[in-house]
N, C-alpha and C positions, 0 to 999 in steps of 0.2 A: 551765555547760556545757549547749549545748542538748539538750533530751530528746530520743531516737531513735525515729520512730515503727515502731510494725511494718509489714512490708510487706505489703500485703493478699494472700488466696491462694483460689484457685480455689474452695475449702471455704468461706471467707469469702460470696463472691458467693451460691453454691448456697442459704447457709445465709439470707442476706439476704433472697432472691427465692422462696424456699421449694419449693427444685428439687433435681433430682441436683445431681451435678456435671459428670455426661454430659451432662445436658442444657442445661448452661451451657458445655461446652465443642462440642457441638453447634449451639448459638446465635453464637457465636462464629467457627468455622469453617468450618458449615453454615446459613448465615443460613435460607435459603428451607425448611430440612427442619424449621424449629420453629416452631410455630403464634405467630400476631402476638399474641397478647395476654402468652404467654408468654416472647417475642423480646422486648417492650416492659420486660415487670418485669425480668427481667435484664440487658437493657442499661441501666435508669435504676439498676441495684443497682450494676455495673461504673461508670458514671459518679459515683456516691455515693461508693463507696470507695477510687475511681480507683486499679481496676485494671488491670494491662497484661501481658497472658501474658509468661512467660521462652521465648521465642521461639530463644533459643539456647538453651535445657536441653530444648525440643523437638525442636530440630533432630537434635543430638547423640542424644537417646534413638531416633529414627527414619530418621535419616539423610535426613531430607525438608525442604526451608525452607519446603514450599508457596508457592513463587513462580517464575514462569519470567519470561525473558528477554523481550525482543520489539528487537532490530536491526533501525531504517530507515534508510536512503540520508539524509536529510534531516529536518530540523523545521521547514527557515524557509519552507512552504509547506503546504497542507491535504490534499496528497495521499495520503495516508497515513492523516489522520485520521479519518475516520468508521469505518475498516477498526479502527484502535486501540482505538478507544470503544467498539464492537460487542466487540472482543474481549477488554478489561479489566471490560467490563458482566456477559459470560458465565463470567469467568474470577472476579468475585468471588463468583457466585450458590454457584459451588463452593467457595469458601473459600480463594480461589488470589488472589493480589497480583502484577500485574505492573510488571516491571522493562523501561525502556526506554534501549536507546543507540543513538547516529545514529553513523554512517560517513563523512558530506560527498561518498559516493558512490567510497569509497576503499575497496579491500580489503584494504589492508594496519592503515587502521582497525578495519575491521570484524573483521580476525583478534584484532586486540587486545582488542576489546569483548568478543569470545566469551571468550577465554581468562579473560579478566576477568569475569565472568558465572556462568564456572563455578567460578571459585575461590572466586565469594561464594557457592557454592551454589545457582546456580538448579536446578530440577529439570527443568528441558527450555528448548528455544530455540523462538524463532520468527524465521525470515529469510527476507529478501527478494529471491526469485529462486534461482535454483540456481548460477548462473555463480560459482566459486572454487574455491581448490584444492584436490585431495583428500585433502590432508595434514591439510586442516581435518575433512572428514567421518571421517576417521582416530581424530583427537584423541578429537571426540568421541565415536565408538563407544570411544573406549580408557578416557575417563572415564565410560562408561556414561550420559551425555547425551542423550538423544533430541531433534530436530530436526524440526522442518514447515518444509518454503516453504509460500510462499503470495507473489501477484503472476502466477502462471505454473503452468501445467499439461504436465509433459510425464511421461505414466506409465512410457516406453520408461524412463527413470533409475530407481535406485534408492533414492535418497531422496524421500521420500512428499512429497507438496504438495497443498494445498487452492485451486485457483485458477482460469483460465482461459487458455484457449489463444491468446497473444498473437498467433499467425500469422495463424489465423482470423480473429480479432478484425479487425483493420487490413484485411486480404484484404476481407470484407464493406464497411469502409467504401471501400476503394479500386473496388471491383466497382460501388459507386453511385454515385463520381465519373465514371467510366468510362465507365456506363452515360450519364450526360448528355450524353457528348460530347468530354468533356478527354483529350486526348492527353499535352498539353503539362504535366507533372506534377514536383511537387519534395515535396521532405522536410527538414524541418529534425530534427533528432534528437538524442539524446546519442551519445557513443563507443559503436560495438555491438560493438567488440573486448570491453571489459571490462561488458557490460551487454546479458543475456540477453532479457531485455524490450524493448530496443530493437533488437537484432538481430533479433527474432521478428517483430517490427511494421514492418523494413526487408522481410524478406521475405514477408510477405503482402503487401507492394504489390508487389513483384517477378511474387510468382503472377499478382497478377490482372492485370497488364501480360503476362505469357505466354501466360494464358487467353485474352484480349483481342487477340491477335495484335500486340501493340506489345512495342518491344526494350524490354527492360529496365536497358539499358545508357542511356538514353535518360532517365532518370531523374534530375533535378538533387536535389543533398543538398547541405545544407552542415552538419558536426557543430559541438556547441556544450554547452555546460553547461547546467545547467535553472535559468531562469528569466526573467520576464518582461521583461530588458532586452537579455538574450542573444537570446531572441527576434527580440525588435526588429532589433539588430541582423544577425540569421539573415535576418530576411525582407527587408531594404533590399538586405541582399548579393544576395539572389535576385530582384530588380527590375530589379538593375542586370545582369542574363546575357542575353544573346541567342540563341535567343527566349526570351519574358519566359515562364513559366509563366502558365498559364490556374487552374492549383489548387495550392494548398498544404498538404499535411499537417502536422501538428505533431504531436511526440515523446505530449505529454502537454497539456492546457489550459494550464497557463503559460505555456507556449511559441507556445500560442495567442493570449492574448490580450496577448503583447508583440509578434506578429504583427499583431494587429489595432490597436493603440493605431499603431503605424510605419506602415499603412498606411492610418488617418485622416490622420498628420501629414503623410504624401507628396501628399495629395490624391487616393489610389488607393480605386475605392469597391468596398466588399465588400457581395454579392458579383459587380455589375453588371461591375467590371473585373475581380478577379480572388475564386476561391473560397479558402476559409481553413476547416483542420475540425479538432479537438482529437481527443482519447484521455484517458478516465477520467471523464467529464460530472461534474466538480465542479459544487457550487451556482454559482462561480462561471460557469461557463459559461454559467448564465441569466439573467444578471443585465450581460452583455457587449450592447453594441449594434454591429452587430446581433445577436442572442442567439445563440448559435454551437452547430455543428453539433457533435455530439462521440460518443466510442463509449462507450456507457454500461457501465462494472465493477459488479457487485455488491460493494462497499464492506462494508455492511456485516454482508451474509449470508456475505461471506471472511472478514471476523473473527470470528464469530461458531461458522461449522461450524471454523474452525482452532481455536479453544479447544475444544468441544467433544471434537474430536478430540485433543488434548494430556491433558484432565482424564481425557475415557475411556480413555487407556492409562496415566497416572498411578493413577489409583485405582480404576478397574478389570483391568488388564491386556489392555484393547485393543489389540489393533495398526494401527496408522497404517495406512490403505489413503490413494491419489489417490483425492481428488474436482474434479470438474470441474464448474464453475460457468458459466453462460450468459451471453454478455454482447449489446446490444443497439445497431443505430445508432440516436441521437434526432437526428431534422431537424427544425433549426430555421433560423436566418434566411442561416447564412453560403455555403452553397452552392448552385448554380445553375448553369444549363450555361452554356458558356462563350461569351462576345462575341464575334463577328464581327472588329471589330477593337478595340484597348487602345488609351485613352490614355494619350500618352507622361507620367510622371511626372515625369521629371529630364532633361528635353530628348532623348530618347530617341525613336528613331523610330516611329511606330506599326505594329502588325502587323499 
């Protein structure tokens, strides 16, 4: 019969590394509050007797798992990710593990992630955008949950977000299409029924079309799902309208650059015949020929102040205020005022 070993224990490590026990379970929990020389002898003492806290006899004693949640729309693209990295980077410095689940940009997903989220215990959420229903922010106040968006700023609501102001955002970059001369303007998007972010970014091009003395009615859109074939296929649909647009917005940079790749294959050049501008200036964005015009997020100063914000009302008793983040146009190669006349693409008349 094989021998049973013991199983190593907190006293074990302390005693190994020649420390508390506090101070090994500070090392542990609070990586950055215990000096490196002393972080180093207890983690090689933990790895010697490999040990691994009882993380449910913690939880249970505290009623805390030290982990929250983090629900996005998607994973099969980077839009999200440097936002994530910033805020599981800040979220371990405190001793905190985050838990991620995608939606596919469903809400009825995303009800289920939460519910699911909470029953494993997480100590708080992070979601993205405010748009669902209030049955949900219900829930959670009922299970005692607390909740950041983040993606979007609106302080008027009462649940706290750490983000920026989508309206503005889009308004700015539409104010300097505008400004070159384009009348003639479209938007490829996602549904702005169920998706707050894109509703926001629908109407700041409306403002600056009002500002600007141009109807807003005036405005070609065609909605689409996010990604770069959708695109593509968004921006051929909108070549073939008459009149052709002079500029094209897009929801987010993927959208952009299945916009751009369709409008290499049609022979249409960007942005001599028509302009093409993104939203979120991923890496990608610079690395697109021509390098594309896009409205830059703070990525990963939102990850970063929404953990912050999560751990200081976790473990200090914080309360969640809005923070409102700045975001920026970077012009780069895709935009430009608009041609005198277009050539026709698909035998199409020229303008």
């Amino acid at each position: 019969m094989p021998q049973r070993h013991s199983i190593p224990t907190l006293h074990d490590v302390a005693q190994m590394a020649g420390v508390s026990t506090a101070t090994v379970s500070r090392c542990l929990n609070f990586p950055t509050q215990v000096a490196k020389p002393t972080r180093e002898r207890v983690m090689a003492a933990v790895a010697e007797l490999g040990y691994s806290p009882n993380f449910g006899a913690k939880a249970m004693a505290s009623r805390r798992t030290n982990t929250i949640g983090a629900i996005i729309p998607t994973m099969e693209n980077a839009i999200f990710a440097r936002a994530l990295q910033a805020f599981q980077e800040e979220l371990r410095g405190h001793g905190y593990t985050m838990l991620v689940a995608s939606t596919s940009y469903r809400q009825d997903i995303e009800e289920e992630q939460i519910r699911s989220l909470v029953a494993r215990g997480a100590d708080a959420l992070l979601l993205i955008g405010h748009a669902r229903a209030p049955e949900i922010y219900q829930f959670l106040e009922t299970q005692g949950v607390p909740a950041l968006v983040t993606w979007a700023y609106e302080p008027a609501l009462k649940q706290p977000s750490v983000g920026f102001d989508n309206v503005a955002a889009m308004q700015k970059m539409a104010d300097a299409v505008i400004d070159l001369g384009h009348k003639r303007l479209a938007l490829i998007s996602a549904d702005t029924s169920t998706n707050d972010r894109a509703s926001g970014r629908l109407t700041g091009i409306r403002n600056a079309l009002k500002s600007a003395g141009l109807d807003p009615k005036d405005l070609q859109m065609v909605t689409t799902t996010y990604g770069i074939e959708q695109g593509a296929v968004a921006f051929a649909t909108l070549m073939q309208s008459t009149p052709r647009p002079t500029a094209v917005f897009c929801g987010n940079d993927v959208l952009a650059v299945g916009a751009l790749r369709r409008a290499h294959e049609m022979g249409i050049k960007v942005p001599a015949d028509v302009s093409i501008t993104g939203f979120d200036d991923m890496q990608l964005a610079q690395i697109t020929i021509p390098a594309l015009t896009s409205v830059h997020v703070p990525h990963r100063e939102m990850g970063r102040q929404s953990a912050l914000a999560l751990v200081g009302l976790l473990k200090d008793d914080k309360p969640l205020k809005s923070i409102e983040l700045g975001t920026s146009l970077v012009m780069r190669d895709t935009l430009a005022p608009p041609p005198h006349t277009l050539e026709p693409a698909t035998g199409l008349r020229a303008i």
